[in-house]
C-alpha positions in Angstrom: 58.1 98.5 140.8 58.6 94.8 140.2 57.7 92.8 137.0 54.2 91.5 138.1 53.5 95.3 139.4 54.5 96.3 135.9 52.6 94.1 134.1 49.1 94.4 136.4 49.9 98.4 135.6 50.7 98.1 132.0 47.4 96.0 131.8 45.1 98.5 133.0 46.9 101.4 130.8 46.2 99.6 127.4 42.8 98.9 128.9 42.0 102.1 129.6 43.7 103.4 126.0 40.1 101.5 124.7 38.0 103.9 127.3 34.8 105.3 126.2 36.0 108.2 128.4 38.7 111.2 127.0 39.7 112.0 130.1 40.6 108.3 130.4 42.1 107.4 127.3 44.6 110.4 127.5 45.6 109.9 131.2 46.4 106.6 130.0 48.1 108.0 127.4 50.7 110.5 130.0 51.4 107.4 131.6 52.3 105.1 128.9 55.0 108.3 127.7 56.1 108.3 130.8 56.7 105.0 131.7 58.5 104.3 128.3 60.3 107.4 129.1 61.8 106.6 132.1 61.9 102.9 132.1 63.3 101.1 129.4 62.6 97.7 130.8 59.0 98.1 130.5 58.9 98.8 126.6 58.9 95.2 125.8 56.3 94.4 128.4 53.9 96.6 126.9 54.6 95.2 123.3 53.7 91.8 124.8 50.5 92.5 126.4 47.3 91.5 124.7 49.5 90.3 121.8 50.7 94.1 121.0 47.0 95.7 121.2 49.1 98.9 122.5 51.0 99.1 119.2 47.7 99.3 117.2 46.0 101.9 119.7 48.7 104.3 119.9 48.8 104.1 115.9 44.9 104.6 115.9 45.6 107.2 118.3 47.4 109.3 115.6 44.0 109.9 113.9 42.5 111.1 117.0 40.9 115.4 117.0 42.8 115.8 120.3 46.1 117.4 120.1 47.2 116.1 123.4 46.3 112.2 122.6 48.0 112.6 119.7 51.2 114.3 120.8 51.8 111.0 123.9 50.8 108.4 121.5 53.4 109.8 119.0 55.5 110.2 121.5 54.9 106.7 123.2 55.6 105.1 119.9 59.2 106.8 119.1 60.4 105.3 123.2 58.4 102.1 122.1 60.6 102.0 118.5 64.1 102.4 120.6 64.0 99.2 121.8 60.6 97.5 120.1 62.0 97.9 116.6 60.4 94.8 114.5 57.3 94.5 116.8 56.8 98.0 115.7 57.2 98.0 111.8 55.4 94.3 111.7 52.1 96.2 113.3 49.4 96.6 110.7 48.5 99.9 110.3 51.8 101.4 111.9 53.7 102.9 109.4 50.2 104.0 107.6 49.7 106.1 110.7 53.0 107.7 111.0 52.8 108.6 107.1 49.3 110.3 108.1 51.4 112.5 110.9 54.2 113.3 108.2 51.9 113.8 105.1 49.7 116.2 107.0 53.0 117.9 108.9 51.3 121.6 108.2 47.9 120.6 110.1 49.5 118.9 112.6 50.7 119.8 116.1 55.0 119.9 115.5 55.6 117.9 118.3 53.3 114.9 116.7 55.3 115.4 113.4 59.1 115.8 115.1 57.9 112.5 117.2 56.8 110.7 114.0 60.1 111.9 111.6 62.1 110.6 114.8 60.4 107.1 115.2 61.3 106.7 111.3 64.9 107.7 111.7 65.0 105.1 114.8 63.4 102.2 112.8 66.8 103.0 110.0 69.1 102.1 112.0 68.2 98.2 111.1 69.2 97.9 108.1 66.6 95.8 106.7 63.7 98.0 107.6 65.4 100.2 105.1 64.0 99.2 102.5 60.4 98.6 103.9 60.1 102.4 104.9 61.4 103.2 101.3 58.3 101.2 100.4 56.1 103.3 101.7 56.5 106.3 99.5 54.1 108.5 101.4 56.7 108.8 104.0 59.6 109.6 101.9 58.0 112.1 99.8 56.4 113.6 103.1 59.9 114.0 104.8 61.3 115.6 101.7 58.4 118.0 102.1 59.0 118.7 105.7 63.1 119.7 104.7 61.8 121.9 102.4 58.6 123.6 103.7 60.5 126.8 104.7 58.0 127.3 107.4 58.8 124.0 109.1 60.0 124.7 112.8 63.7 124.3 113.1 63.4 120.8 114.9 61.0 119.3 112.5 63.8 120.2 109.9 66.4 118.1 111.9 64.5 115.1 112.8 63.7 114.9 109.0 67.0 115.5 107.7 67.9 112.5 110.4 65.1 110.3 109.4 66.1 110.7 105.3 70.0 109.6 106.4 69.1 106.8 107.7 66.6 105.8 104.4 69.3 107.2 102.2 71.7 104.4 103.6 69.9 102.2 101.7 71.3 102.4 97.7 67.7 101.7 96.1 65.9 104.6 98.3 68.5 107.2 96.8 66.7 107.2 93.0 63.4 107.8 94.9 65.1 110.6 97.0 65.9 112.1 93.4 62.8 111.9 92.0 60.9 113.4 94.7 63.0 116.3 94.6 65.6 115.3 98.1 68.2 117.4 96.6 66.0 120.7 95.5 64.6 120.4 99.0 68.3 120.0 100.3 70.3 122.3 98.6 67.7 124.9 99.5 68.6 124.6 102.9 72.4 124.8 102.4 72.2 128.5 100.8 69.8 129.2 103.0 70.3 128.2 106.5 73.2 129.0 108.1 73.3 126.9 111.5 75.7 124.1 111.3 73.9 121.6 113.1 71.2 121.6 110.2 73.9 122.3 107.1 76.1 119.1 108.3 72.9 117.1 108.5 71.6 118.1 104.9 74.9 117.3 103.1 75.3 114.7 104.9 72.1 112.8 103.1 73.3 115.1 99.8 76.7 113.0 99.9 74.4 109.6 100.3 72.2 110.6 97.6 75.3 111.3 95.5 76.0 107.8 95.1 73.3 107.2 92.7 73.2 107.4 88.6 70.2 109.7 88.8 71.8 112.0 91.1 74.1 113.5 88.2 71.2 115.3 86.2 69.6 116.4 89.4 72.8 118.2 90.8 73.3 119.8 87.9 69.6 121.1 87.8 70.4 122.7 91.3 73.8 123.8 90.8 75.0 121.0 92.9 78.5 121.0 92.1 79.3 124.1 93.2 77.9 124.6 95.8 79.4 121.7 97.3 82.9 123.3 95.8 81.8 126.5 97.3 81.5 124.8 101.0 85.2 123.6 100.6 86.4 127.7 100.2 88.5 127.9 103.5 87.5 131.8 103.4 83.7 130.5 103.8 84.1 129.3 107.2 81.9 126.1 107.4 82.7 123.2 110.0 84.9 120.3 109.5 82.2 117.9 108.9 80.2 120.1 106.6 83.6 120.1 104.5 84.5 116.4 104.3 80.5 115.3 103.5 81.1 118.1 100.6 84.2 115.8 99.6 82.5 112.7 100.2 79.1 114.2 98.1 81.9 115.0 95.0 83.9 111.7 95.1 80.6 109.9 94.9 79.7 111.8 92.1 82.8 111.2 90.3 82.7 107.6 91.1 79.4 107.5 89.4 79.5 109.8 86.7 83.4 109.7 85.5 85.2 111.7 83.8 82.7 114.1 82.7 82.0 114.8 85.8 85.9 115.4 87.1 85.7 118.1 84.1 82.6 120.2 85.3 84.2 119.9 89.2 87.3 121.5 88.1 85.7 124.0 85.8 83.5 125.1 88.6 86.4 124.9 91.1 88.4 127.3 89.3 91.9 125.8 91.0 90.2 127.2 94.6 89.0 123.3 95.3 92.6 122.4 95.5 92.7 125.2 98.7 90.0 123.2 100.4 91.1 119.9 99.8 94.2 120.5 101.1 93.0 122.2 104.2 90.9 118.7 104.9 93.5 116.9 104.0 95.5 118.6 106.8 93.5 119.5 109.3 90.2 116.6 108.5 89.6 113.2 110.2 91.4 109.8 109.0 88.6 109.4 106.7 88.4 112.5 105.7 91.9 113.0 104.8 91.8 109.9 102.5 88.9 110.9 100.4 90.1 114.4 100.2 93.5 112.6 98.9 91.2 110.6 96.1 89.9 113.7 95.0 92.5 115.9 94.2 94.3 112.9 92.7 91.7 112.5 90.4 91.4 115.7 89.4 95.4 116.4 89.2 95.7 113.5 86.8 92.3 112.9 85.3 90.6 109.5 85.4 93.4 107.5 85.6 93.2 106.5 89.2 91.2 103.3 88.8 87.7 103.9 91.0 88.1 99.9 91.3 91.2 100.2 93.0 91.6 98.8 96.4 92.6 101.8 97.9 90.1 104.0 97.1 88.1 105.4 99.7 84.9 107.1 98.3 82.6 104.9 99.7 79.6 106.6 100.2 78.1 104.5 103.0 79.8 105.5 105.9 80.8 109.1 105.4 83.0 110.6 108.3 79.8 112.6 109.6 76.1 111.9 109.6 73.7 111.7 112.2 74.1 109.2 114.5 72.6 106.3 114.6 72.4 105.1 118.5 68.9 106.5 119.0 69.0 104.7 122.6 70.2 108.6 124.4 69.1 110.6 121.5 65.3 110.3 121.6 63.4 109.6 124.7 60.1 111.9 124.8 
C-alpha cells in the first residue's frame, strides 16, 4: 500500500469512526487495530489526519455501550501511543477516557482495562509525561486498585504493576503511591501470589516506592521489612531478580530512613539476611552485587558508611530488574 493509498484509506476510516451506522463505526474500528497493528508507519498518518480527529474518537469511543467498539478503540490507542506519544497525552479528553476504563476496571470488559493500564505504562517511558499521568490522580489510585482487587485477571495484574513502574520512576508520584495504599495493594500480592513473573514486577515498583520519606511508616504498617528480608532466605526459592529488587527496596529504605531503620532490618533479619546477601552478592548481576555489598556493609558496621559517598550504589532509579521499558515489541494489540 503506498502513502497516498494510506492516506485516502485512513481518511475514510476516521470518517466512518463518525457513522450514524454501528456496524460502520466498529468495522472502522477492526481496521484501524489492525492497521496500527501491523503497520507501524501508518500510526503517525492517522495522528495527522483531520488534525488528530482520530485521537479524540477513539477516546470518545471508550464511553461507548458496545463491548467490541470499546475493546479496538482501546486497543487502537495503546499501538497509536507506541509511537504517537505526545500527540496522544496533548489530546483533550485522552487521559480522562483512559481513567474512565481503569476507574471502572470491574464493569468493564478486561481486555479494555489491560489495553488502557498498557497505554499508560507506554506513555512512562518519556520521562516528562511522568509527572502529567501522576497528575491525574484518578489513574493512579485506579491502578493501585486493579493490583489489589484480588479478582483482577492475572494480565490486568501485570499491565498495572507495569504501568505503576513506570509512574513510580518519577520521585514526586512515590508519596502519592503511599497514600493511596501502592504498598498494602503490593505487598498483598507478594504473600499471596506465587508466579514470578508477577512477584518481580511488584517489588520491583515496592523498591521504587521505597525511595520516598513516607514510605517508612507505610512499610512498617505492612510488615514491609520483613518480608522483603524474608524474599532474600536462600531456603525460600525466589528468582534472582525478585532478590536483588528486595535489596534494592531495603537500601532505599535505609538511605532514607537511617539508622533507625538499619536497626529494625537487622532485628528482623535475625543474622539470616547476611545468608541472602551473600548469595546475591555471589551469584547476582553487577548491580546487584554492588548494592547487596552496601547493605551488609551497612549493617556490619552501622551508619558509618557515608550514604553521600561516591561509591554507593543504592540508587533507586534504575534497579537491576523492572519491567522494561521498550514498549515497541511488547504491546502491539
Amino acid at each position: 500500500m503506498d502513502l497516498q493509498v494510506k492516506q485516502q484509506t485512513i481518511q475514510t476510516l476516521i470518517r466512518n469512526l463518525s457513522s450514524v451506522s454501528d456496524q460502520t463505526r466498529i468495522a472502522a474500528l477492526c481496521e484501524l487495530r489492525l492497521l496500527t497493528k501491523n503497520d507501524p508507519l501508518i500510526r503517525p498518518i492517522i495522528i495527522q489526519q483531520d488534525e488528530g480527529a482520530a485521537i479524540s474518537l477513539l477516546s470518545e469511543t471508550l464511553y461507548s455501550p458496545s463491548r467490541l467498539a470499546q475493546e479496538n478503540a482501546a486497543a487502537t490507542l495503546l499501538n497509536l501511543s507506541i509511537s504517537c506519544k505526545e500527540q496522544l497525552i496533548s489530546t483533550r479528553g485522552f487521559l480522562d477516557s483512559i481513567a474512565y476504563c481503569l476507574s471502572d476496571h470491574r464493569n468493564q470488559p478486561p481486555a479494555v482495562v489491560q489495553s488502557a493500564a498498557a497505554t499508560i505504562y507506554s506513555l512512562s517511558v518519556e520521562e516528562n509525561f511522568r509527572s502529567i499521568i501522576g497528575g491525574k490522580r484518578e489513574i493512579v489510585y485506579s491502578l493501585i486498585d486493579i493490583v489489589g482487587f484480588k479478582d483482577s485477571p492475572s494480565r490486568s495484574i501485570k499491565d498495572g504493576l507495569k504501568a505503576l513502574f513506570g509512574l513510580s520512576l518519577y520521585p514526586l508520584n512515590r508519596p502519592l503511591l503511599v497514600e493511596f495504599g501502592a504498598l498494602d495493594a503490593l505487598f498483598g500480592i507478594v504473600v499471596r501470589d506465587g508466579r514470578v513473573g508477577v512477584i518481580e514486577d511488584a517489588t520491583a515498583v515496592i523498591a521504587q516506592i521505597a525511595n520516598c520519606a513516607e514510605s517508612i511508616q507505610a512499610f512498617r504498617k505492612v510488615s514491609g521489612i520483613r518480608v522483603l528480608v524474608d524474599l532474600l532466605n536462600p531456603e525460600t526459592g525466589w528468582s534472582s531478580r525478585t532478590k536483588e529488587n528486595a535489596v534494592s527496596g531495603l537500601l532505599n529504605l535505609v538511605k532514607i530512613g537511617g539508622e533507625e531503620v538499619g536497626k529494625e532490618i537487622r532485628s528482623v533479619g535475625l543474622g539470616l539476611i547476611f545468608d541472602g546477601l551473600g548469595e546475591v552478592v555471589d551469584c547476582g548481576s553487577d548491580k546487584g552485587k554492588k548494592r547487596a555489598q552496601d547493605l551488609i556493609k551497612i549493617l556490619e558496621d552501622g551508619f558509618s558508611l557515608s550514604l553521600k559517598d561516591d561509591n554507593f550504589s543504592g540508587s533507586g532509579s534504575d534497579l537491576y530488574y523492572h519491567p522494561s521499558l521498550d514498549t515497541s515489541n511488547s504491546y502491539s494489540y
